[in-house]
Biopython code that builds the backbone (N, CA, C, O; Angstrom):
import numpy as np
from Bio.PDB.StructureBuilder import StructureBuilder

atoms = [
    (1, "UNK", "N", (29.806, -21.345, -5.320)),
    (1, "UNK", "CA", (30.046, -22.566, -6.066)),
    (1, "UNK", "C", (28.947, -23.569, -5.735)),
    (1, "UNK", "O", (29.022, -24.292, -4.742)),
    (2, "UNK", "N", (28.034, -23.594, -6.497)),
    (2, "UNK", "CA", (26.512, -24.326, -6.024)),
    (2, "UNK", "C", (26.729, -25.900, -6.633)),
    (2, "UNK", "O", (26.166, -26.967, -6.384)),
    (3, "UNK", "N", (27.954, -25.464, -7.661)),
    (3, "UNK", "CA", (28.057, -26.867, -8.717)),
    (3, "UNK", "C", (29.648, -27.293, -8.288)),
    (3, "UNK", "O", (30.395, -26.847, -7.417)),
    (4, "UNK", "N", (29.832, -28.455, -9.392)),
    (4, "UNK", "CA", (31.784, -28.690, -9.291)),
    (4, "UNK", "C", (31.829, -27.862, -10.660)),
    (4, "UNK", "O", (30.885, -27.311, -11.227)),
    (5, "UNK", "N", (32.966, -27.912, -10.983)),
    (5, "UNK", "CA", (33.242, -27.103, -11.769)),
    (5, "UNK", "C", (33.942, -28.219, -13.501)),
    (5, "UNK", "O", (34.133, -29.429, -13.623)),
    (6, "UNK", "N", (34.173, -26.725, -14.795)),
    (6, "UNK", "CA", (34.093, -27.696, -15.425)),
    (6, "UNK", "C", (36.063, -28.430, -14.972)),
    (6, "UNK", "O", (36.374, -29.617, -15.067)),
    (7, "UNK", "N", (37.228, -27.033, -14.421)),
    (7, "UNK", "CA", (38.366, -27.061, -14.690)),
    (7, "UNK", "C", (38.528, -27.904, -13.483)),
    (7, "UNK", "O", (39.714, -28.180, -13.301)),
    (8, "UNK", "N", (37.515, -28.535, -12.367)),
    (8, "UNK", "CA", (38.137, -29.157, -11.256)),
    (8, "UNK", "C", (37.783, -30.873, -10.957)),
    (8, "UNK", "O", (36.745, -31.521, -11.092)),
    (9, "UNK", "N", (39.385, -31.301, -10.420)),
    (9, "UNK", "CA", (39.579, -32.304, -10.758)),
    (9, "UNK", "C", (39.012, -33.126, -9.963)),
    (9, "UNK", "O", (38.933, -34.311, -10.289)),
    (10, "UNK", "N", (38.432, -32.612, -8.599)),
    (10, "UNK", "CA", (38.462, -32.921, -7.470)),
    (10, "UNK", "C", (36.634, -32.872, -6.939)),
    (10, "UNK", "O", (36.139, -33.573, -6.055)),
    (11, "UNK", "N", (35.755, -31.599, -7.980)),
    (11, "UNK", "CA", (34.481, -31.514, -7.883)),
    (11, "UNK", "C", (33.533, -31.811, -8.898)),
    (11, "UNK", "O", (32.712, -30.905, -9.047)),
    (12, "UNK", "N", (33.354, -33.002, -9.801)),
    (12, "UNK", "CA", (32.611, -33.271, -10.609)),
    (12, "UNK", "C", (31.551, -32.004, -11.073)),
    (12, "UNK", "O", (30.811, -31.427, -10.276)),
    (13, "UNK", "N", (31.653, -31.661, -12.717)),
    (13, "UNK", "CA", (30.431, -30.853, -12.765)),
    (13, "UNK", "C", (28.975, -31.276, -11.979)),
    (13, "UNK", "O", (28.170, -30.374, -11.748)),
    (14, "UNK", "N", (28.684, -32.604, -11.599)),
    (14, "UNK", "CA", (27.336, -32.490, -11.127)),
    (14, "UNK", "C", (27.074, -32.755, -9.994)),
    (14, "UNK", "O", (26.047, -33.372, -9.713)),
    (15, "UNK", "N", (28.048, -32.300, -8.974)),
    (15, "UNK", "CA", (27.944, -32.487, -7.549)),
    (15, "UNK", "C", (27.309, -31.074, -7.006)),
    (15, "UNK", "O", (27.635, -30.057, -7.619)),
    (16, "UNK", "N", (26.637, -30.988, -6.161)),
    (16, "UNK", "CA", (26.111, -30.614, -5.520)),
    (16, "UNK", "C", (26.687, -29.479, -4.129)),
    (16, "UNK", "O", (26.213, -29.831, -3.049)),
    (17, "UNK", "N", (27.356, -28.567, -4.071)),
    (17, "UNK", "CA", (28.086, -28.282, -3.365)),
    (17, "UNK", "C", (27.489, -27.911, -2.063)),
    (17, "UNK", "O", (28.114, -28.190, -1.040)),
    (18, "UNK", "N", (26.420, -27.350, -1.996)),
    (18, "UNK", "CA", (25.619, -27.083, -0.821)),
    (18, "UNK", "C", (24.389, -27.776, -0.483)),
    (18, "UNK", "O", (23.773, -28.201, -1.460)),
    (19, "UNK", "N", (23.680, -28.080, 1.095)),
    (19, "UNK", "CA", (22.392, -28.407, 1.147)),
    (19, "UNK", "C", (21.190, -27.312, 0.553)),
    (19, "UNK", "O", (21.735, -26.352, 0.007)),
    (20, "UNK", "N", (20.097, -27.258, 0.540)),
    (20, "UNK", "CA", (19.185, -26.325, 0.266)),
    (20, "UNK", "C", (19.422, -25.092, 1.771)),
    (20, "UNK", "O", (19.617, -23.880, 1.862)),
    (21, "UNK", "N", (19.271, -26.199, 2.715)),
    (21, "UNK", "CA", (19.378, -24.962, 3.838)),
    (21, "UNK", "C", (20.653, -23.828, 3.645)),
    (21, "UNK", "O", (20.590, -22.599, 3.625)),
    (22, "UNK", "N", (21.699, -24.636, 3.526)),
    (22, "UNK", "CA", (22.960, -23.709, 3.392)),
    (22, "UNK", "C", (22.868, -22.359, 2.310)),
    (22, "UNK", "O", (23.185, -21.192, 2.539)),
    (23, "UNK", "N", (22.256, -23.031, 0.919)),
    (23, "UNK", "CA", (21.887, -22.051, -0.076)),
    (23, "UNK", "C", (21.170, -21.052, 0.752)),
    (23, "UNK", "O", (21.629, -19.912, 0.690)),
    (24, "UNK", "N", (19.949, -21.277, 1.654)),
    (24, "UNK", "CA", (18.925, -20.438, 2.027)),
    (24, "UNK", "C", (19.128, -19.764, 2.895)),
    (24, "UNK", "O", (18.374, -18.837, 3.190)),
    (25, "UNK", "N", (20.527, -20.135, 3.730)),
    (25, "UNK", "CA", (21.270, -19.114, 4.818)),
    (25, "UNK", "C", (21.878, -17.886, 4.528)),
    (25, "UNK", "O", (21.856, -16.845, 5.184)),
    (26, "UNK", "N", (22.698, -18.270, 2.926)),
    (26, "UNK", "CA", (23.474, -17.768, 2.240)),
    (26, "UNK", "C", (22.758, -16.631, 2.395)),
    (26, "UNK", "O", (23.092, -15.597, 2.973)),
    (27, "UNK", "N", (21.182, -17.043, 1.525)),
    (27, "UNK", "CA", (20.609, -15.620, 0.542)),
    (27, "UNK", "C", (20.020, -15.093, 2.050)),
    (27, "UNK", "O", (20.246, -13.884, 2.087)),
    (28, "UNK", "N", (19.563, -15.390, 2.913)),
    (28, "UNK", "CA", (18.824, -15.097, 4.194)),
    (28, "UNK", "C", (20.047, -13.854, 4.835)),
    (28, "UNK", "O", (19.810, -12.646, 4.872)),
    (29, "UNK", "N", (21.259, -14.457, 5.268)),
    (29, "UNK", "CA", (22.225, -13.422, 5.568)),
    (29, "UNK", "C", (23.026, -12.148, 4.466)),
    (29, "UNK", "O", (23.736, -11.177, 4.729)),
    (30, "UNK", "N", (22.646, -12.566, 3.518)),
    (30, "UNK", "CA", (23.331, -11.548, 2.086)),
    (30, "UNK", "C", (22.148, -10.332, 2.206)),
    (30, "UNK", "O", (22.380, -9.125, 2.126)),
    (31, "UNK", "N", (20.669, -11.035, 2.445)),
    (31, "UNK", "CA", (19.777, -9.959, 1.840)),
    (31, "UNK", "C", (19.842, -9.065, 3.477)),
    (31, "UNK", "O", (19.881, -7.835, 3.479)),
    (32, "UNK", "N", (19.846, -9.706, 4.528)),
    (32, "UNK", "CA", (19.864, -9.028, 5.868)),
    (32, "UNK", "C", (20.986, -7.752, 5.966)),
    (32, "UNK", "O", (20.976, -6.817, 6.767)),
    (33, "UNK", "N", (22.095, -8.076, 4.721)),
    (33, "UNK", "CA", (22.856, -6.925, 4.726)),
    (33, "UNK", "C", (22.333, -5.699, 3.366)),
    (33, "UNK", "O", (22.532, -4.555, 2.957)),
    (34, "UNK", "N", (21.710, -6.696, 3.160)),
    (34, "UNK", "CA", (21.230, -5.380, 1.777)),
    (34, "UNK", "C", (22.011, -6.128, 0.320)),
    (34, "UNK", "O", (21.924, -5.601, -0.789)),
    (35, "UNK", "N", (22.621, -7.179, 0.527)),
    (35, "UNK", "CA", (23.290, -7.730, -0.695)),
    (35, "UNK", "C", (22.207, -8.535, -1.516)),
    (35, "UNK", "O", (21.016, -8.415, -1.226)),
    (36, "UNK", "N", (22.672, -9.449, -2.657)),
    (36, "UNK", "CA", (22.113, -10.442, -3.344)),
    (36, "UNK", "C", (23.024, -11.533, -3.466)),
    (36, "UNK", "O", (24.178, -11.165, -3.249)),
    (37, "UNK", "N", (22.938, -12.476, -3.677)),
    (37, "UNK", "CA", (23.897, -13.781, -3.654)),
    (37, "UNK", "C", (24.146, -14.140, -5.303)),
    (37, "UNK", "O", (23.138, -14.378, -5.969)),
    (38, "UNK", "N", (25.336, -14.176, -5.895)),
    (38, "UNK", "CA", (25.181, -15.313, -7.447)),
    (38, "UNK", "C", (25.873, -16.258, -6.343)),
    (38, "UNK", "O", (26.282, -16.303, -5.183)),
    (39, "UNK", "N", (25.681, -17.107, -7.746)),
    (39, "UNK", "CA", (26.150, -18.826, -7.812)),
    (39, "UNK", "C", (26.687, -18.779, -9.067)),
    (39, "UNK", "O", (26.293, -18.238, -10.101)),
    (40, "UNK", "N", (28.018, -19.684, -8.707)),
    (40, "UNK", "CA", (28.253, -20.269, -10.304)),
    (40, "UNK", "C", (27.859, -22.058, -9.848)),
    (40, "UNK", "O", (28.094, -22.847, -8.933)),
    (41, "UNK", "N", (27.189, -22.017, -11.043)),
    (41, "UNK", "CA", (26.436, -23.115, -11.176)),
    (41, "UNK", "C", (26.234, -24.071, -12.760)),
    (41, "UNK", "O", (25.548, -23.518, -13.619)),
    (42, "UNK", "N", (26.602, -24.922, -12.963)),
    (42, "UNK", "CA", (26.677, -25.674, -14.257)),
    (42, "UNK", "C", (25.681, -26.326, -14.557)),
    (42, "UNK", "O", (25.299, -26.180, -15.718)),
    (43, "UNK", "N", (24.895, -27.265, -13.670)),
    (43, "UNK", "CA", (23.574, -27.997, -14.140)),
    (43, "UNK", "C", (22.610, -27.537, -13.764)),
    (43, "UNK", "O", (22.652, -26.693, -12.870)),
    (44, "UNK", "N", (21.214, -28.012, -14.420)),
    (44, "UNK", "CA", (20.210, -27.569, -14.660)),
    (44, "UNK", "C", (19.792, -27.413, -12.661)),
    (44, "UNK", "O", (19.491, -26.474, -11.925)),
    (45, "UNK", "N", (20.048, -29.210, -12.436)),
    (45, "UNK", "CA", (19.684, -28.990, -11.117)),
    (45, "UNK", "C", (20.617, -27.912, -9.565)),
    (45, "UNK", "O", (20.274, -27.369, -8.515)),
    (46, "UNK", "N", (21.690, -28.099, -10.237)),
    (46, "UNK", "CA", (21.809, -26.601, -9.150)),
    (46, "UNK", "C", (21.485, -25.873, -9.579)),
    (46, "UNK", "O", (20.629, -25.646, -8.724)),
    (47, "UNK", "N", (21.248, -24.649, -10.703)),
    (47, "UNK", "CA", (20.546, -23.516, -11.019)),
    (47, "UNK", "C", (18.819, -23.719, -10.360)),
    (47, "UNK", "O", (18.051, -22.887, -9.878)),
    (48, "UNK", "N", (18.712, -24.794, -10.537)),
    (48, "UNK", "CA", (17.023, -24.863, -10.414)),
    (48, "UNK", "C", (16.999, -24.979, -8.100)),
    (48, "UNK", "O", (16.102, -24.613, -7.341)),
    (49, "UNK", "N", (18.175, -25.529, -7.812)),
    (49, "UNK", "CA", (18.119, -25.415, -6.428)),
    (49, "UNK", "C", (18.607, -23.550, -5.893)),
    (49, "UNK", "O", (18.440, -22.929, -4.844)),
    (50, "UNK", "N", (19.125, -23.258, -6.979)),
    (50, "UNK", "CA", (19.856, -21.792, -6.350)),
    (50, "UNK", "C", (18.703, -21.088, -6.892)),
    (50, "UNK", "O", (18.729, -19.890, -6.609)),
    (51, "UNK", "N", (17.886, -21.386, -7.455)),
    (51, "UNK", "CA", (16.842, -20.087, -8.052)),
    (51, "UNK", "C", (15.524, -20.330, -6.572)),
    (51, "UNK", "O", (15.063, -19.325, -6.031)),
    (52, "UNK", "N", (15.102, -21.707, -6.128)),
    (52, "UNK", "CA", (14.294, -21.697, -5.403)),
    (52, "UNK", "C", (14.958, -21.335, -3.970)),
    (52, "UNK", "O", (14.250, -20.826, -3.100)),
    (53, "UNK", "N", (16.478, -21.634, -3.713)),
    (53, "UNK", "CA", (16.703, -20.347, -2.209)),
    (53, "UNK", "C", (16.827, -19.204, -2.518)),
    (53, "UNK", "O", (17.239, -18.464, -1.624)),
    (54, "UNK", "N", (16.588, -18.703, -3.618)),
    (54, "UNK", "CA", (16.455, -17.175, -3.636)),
    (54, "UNK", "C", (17.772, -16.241, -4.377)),
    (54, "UNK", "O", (18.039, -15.040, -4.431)),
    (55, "UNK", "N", (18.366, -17.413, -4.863)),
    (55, "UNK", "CA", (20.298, -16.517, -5.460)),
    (55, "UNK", "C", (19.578, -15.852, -6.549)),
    (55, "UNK", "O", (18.575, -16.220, -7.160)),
    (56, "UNK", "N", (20.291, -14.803, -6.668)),
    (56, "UNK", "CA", (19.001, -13.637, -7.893)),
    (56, "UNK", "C", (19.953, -14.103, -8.881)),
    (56, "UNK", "O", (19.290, -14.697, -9.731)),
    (57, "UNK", "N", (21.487, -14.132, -9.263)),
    (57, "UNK", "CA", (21.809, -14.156, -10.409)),
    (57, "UNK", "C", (23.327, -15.828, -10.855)),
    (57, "UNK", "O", (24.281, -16.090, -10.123)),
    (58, "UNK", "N", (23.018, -16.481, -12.040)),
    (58, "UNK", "CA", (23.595, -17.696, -11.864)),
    (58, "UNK", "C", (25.034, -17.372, -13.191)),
    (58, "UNK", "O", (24.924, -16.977, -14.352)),
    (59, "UNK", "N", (26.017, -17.660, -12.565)),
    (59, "UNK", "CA", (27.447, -17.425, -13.594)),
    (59, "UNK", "C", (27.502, -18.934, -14.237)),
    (59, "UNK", "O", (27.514, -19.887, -13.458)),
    (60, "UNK", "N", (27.521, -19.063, -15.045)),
    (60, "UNK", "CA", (27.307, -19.947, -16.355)),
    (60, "UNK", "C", (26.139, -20.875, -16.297)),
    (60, "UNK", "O", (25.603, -20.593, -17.369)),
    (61, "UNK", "N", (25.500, -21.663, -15.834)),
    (61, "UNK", "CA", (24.309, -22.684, -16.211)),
    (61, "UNK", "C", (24.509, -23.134, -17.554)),
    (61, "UNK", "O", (23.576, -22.959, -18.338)),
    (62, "UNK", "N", (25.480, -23.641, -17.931)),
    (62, "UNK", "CA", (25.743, -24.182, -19.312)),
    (62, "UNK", "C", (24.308, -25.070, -19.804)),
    (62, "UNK", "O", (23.677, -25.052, -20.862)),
    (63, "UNK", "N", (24.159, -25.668, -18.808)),
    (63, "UNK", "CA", (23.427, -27.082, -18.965)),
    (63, "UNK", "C", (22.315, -27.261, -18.399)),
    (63, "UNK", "O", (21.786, -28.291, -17.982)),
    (64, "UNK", "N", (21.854, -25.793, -18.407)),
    (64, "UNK", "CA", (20.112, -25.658, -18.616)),
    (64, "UNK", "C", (19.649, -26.236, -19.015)),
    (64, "UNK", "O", (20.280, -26.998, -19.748)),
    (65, "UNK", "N", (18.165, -26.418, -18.917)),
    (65, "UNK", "CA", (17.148, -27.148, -19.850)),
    (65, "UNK", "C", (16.213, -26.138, -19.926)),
    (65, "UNK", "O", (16.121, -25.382, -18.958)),
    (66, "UNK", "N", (15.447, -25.963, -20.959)),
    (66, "UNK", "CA", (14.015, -25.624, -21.203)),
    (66, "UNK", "C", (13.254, -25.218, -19.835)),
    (66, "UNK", "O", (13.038, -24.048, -19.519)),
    (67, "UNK", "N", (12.904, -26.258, -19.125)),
    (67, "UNK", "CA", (11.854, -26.273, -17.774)),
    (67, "UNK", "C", (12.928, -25.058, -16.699)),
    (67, "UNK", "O", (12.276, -24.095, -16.296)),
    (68, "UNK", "N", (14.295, -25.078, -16.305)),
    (68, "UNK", "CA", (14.606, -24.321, -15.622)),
    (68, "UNK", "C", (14.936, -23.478, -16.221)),
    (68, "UNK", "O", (15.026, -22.692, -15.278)),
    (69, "UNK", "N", (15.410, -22.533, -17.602)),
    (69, "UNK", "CA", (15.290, -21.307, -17.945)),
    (69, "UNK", "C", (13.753, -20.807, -17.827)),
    (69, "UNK", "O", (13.628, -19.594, -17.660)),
    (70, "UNK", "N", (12.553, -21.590, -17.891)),
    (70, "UNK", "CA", (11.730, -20.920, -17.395)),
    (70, "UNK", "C", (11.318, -20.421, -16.343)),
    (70, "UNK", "O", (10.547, -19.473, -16.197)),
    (71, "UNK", "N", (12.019, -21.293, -15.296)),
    (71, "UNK", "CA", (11.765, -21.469, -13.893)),
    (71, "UNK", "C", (12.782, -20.061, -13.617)),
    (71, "UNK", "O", (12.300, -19.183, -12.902)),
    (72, "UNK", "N", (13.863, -19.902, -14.057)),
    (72, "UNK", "CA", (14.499, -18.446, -13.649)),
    (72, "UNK", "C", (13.625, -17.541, -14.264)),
    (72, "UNK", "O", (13.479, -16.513, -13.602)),
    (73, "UNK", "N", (12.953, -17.588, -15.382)),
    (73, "UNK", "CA", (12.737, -16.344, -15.958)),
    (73, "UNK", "C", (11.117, -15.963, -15.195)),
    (73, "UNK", "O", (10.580, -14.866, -15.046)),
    (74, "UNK", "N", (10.741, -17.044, -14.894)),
    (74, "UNK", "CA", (9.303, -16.727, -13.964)),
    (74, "UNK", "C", (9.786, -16.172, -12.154)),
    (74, "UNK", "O", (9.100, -15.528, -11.360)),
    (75, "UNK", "N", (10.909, -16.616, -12.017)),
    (75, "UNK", "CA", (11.375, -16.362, -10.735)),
    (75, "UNK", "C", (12.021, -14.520, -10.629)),
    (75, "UNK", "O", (12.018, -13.733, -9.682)),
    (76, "UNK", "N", (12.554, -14.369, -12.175)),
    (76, "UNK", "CA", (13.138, -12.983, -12.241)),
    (76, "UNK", "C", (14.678, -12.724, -11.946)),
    (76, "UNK", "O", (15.312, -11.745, -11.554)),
    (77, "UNK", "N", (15.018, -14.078, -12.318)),
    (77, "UNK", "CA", (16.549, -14.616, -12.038)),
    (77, "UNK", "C", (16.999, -14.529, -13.565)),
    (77, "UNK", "O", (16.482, -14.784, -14.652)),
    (78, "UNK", "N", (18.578, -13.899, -12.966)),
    (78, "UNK", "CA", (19.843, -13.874, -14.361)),
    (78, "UNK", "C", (20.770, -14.659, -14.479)),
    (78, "UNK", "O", (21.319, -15.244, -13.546)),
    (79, "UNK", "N", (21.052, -14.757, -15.702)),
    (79, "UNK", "CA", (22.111, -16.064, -16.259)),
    (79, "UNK", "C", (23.512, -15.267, -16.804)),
    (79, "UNK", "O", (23.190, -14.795, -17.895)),
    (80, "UNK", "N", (24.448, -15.032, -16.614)),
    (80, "UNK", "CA", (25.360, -14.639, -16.677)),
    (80, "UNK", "C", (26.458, -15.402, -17.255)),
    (80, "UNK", "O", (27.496, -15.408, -16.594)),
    (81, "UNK", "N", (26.437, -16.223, -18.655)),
    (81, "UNK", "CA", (26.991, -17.240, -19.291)),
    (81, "UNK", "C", (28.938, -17.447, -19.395)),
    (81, "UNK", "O", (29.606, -18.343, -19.911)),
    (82, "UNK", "N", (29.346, -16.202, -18.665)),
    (82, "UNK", "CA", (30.672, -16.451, -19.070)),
    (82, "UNK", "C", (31.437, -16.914, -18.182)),
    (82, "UNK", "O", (32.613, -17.162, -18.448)),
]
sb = StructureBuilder()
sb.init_structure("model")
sb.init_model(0)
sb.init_chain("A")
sb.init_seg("    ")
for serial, (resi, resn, name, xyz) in enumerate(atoms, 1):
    if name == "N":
        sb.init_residue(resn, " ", resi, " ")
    sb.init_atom(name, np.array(xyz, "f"), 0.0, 1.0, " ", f" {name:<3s}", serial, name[0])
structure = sb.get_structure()
C-alpha cells in the first residue's frame, strides 16, 4: 500500500504510505529472497516513488500522468489497472 486508498476513510488517496527508504528495504529484502515487490498505488507520485525503489509491478495507478507512464515503461515496470 504505497498510496491511501480510493475505499479508505482513514488514508487519503494521496498520502504517502511509506518513506523512500522503507520502499527500498521492501524491494532490497523481497529480491534477497528471489521475490519482486507490487504496490498498489493511486497517484502519479507514489507510482513514480515505487518505480525508483525498484517495485517491478504497480496495482492500479489510476492517476498517472504522461511523464510517469514513461518513467515505468523506461524503467521496465507493470501497471496492473484493476
Amino acid at each position: 500500500m504505497a498510496s491511501g486508498g480510493v475505499g479508505s476513510v482513514t488514508d487519503p488517496i494521496e498520502s504517502l504510505q511509506y518513506s523512500m527508504e522503507e520502499l527500498q528495504a521492501i524491494v532490497d529484502e523481497a529480491t534477497r529472497a528471489g521475490k519482486y515487490v507490487m504496490a498498489h498505488a493511486i497517484t502519479a507520485e507514489s507510482v513514480q516513488r515505487c518505480v525508483e525503489a525498484g517495485v517491478r509491478t504497480i496495482e492500479h495507478g489510476n492517476l498517472i500522468d504522461e511523464r510517469t507512464a514513461r518513467l515505468m515503461a523506461q524503467a521496465g515496470r507493470y501497471r496492473c489497472p484493476r
